[in-house]
C-alpha positions in Angstrom: 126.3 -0.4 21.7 126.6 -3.8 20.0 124.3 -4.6 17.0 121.4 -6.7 18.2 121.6 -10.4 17.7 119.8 -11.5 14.1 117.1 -14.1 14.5 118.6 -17.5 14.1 117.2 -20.6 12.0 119.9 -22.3 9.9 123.0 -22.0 10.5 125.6 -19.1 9.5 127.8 -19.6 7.0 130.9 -19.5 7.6 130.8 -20.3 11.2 131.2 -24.0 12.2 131.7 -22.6 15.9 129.6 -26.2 16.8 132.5 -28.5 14.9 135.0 -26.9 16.3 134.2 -25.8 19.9 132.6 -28.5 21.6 134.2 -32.0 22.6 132.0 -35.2 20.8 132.5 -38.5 22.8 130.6 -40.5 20.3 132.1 -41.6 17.0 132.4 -39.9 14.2 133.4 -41.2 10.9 137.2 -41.0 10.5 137.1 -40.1 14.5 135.8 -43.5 15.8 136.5 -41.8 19.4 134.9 -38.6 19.0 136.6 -35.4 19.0 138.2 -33.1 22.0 136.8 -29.7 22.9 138.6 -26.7 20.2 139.5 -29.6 17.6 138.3 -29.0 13.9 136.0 -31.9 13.5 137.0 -34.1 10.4 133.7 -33.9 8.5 134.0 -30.2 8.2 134.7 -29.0 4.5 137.1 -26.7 3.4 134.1 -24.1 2.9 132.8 -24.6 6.8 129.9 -27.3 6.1 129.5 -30.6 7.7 130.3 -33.4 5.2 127.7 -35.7 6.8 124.7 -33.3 7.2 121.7 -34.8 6.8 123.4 -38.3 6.8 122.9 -41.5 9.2 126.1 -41.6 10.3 126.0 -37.8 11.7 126.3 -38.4 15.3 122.8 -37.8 17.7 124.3 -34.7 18.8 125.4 -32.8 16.0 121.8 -33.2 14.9 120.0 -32.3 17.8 122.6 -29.0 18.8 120.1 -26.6 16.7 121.4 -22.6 16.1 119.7 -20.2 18.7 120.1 -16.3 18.8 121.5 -17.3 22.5 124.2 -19.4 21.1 125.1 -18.3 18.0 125.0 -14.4 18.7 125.9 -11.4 16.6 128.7 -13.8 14.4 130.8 -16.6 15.2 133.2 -15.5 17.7 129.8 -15.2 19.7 129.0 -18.2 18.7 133.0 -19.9 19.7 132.8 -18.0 23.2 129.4 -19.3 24.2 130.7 -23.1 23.2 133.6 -23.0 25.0 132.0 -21.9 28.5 129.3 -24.3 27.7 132.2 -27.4 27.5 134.1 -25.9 30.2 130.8 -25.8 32.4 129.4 -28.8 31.6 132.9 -30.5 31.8 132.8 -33.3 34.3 134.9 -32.4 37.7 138.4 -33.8 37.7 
């Protein structure tokens, strides 16, 4: 049986499932278009932290996507899986 999932209220190091997985269609700094879904966002550090936390110029939804026990899970390939069905089911129909 799989460990439970910890209680989750900061983020995991290590993880960056949320700069990675999901697609961004507002700018970014140094991504004036956004980002695709499964691209490394550019603000991420070499040691998996968001360059503009806690800045002005953090887009509106980086700030408000908060960690949850739901999305973030056990560890980060949780955390990766349950991003990419989110973006794929939340994708607009084509």
């Amino acid at each position: 049986m799989p460990a439970a999932a910890p209680p989750v209220a900061v983020c995991r190091p290590g993880c960056a499932a949320c700069c990675i997985a999901p697609s961004i269609t507002s700018p970014i700094p140094g991504m004036p278009h956004g980002k695709p879904a499964g691209v490394r966002c550019v603000q991420l550090t070499a040691d998996l932290r968001c360059a503009l936390f806690g800045q002005p110029s953090r887009p509106a939804c980086c700030s408000g996507l908060q960690p949850s026990r739901e999305m973030c899970g056990a560890d980060r390939d949780h955390a990766l899986r349950w991003l990419q069905r989110l973006e794929r089911d939340t994708a607009p129909a084509t």
